[in-house]
N, C-alpha and C positions, 0 to 999 in steps of 0.2 A: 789453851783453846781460844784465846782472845786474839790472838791472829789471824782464825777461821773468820770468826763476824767483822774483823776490821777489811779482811779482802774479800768480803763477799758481799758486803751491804756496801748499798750505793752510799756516794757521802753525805746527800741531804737527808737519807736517813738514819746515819750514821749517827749527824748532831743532832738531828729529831732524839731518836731512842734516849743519847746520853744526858740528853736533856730532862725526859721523862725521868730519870732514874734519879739527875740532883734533885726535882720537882716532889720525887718520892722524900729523900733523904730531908729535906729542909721541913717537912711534915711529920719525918719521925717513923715513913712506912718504908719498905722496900717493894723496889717493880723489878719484874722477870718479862721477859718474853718466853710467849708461851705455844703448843699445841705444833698445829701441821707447817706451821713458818719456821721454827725451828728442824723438824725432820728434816723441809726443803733446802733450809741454808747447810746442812749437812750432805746432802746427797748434793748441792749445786745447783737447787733449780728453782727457778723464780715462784717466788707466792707472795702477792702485795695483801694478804691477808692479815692482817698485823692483830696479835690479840697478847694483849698485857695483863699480868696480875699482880695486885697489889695487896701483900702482907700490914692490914690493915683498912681502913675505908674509902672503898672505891669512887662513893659518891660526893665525900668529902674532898678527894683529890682530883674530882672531875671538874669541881667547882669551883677551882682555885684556876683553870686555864680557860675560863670567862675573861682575865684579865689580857691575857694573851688574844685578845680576838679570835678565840675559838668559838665555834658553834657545837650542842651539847643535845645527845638525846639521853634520860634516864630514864633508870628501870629500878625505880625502891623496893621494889618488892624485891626482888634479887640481890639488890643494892649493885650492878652493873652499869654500864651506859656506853655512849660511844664518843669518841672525841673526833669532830670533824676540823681539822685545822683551814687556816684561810685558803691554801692553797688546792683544796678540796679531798686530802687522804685522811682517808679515816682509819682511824683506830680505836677496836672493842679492850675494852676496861671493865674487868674483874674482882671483886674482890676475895682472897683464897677461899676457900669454904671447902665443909665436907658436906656429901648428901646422903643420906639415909632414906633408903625405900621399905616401908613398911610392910607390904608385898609386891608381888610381878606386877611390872609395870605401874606403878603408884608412881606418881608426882611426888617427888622426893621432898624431905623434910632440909633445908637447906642451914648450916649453922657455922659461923667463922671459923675460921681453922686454920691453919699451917700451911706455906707454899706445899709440902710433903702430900698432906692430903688432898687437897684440888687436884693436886696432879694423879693420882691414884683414884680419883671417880673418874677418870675419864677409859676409852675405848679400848686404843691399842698400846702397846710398850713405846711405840715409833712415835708417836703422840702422846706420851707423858715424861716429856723432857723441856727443857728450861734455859733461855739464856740467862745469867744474872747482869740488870743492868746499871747496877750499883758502882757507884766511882771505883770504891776499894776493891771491887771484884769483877769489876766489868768483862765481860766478855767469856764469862767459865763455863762452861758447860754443868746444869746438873740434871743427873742422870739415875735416878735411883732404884730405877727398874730395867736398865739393860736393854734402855730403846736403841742408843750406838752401837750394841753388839747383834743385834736383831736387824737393823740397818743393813749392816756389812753381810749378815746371813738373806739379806731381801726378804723375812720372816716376820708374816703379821700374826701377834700374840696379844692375845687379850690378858689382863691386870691380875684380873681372880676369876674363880669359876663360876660370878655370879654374874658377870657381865653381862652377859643377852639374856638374864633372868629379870634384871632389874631392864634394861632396853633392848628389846630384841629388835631396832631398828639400827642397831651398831651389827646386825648380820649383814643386813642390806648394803651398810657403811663399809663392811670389812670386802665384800665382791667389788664393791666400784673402788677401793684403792687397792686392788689387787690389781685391776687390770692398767689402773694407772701409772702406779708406780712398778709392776712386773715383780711383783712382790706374791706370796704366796702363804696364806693361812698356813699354822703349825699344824701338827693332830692335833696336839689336845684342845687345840682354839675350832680345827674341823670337828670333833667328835663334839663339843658343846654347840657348836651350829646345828649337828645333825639331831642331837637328844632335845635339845629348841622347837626344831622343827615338828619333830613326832609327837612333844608335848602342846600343838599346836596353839604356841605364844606368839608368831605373828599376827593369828588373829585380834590380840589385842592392844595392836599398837594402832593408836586414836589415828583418824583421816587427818589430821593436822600435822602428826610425823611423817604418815605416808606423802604427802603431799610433797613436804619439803626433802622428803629422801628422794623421790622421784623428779622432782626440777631440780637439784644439782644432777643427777643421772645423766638427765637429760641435756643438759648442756658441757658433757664429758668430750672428749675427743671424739673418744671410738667406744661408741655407746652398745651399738650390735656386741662387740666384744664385752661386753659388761653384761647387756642381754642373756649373754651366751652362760657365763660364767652363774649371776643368779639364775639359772634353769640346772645348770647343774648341780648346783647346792639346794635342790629343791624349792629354795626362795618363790619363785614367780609360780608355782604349784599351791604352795602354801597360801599365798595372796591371791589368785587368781583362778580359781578349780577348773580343773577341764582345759586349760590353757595349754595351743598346738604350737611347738614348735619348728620352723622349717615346711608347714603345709600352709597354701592358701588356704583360707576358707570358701569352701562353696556355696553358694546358694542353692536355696531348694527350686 
């Protein structure tokens, strides 16, 4: 698979990445690239969204590329942050972890963990996949849930059946890259949208998720077609009561 990332990434960030990855090794951690940059560089299509995880401490390795004249946002409490290098691309930095939600929609209990399990809290199969950016293994694809198979099927599958229990703002998440990518929820990922929506859990997803679900939305291509898609999965019913589709409103 190291063929795939050597002709698809450009070359400044070619040496960028394999850089990060000796930067890992010399500290003792390993880095992966991670999330919807990887689905992209699989399907072919541009995402300069770069997000790295690091088996080990994130904030310790964010602060060793001070040296490097990079500029540096962190987040200790998460132990994340962001690496902005001089030439102004940034890259989010991770450290693996697993999350535990003690119930619906609870602010997860966050605890170091295995590349394995970071990848596994997250959304969809197509998104919990990994480049390794390790010298010894550069460029391998890991895949441990069958997001490549899922890819080639254009099928968006959620992890486990408690996905939109613990975020039901990853329903919202799953219509706006359906219409992006032309990709298309399974059953059993539709039938836990629908048993979601009847146990009415979007109502409690905080004004702070909603906010940031709807400004990516909103700056989508083809947004109406997204529109279109959460009305049919009752999404925008569930958030919005009484909400017409396809009718002007009238004034009285």
């Amino acid at each position: 698979k190291s063929e795939l990332l050597e002709e698809r990434l450009s070359p400044h960030l070619k040496v960028l990445l394999k850089k990060m990855g000796e930067r890992a090794k010399e500290l003792g951690m390993r880095a992966y690239l991670v999330g919807g940059v990887v689905r992209d560089l699989l399907i072919d299509r541009e995402n300069l969204d770069l997000d790295v995880v690091v088996e080990g401490d994130a904030l310790t390795y964010l602060r060793t590329w001070r040296e490097d004249g990079c500029d540096l946002v962190l987040h200790s409490r998460f132990r994340t942050g962001t690496l902005i290098f001089p030439d102004g691309l940034k890259v989010d930095v991770a450290t693996a972890r697993r999350e535990f939600y003690e119930y619906p929609v609870a602010a997860p209990t966050v605890s170091v963990d295995s590349l394995k399990h970071d990848l596994y809290r997250r959304d969809f199969t197509v998104n919990a996949m990994a480049w390794d950016l390790n010298e010894e293994h550069w460029g391998e694809l890991i895949d441990y849930f069958g997001g490549r198979q899922d890819i080639a099927r254009k099928s968006l599958r959620v992890l486990h059946n408690l996905s939109f229990i613990e975020d039901p703002s990853r329903m919202l998440r799953g219509g706006r890259l359906e219409a992006r990518l032309g990709f298309t929820m399974e059953e059993n990922t539709l039938k836990l949208v629908k048993n979601c929506v009847l146990g009415g859990l979007l109502y409690r997803v905080t004004g702070r998720q909603l906010r940031h679900e709807l400004h990516i939305l909103f700056t989508e291509e083809d947004v109406p077609k997204i529109i279109r898609r959460l009305h049919a999965l009752n999404l925008l019913d569930a958030l919005f009561p009484g909400i017409c589709m396809g009718e002007r409103s009238k004034r009285a």
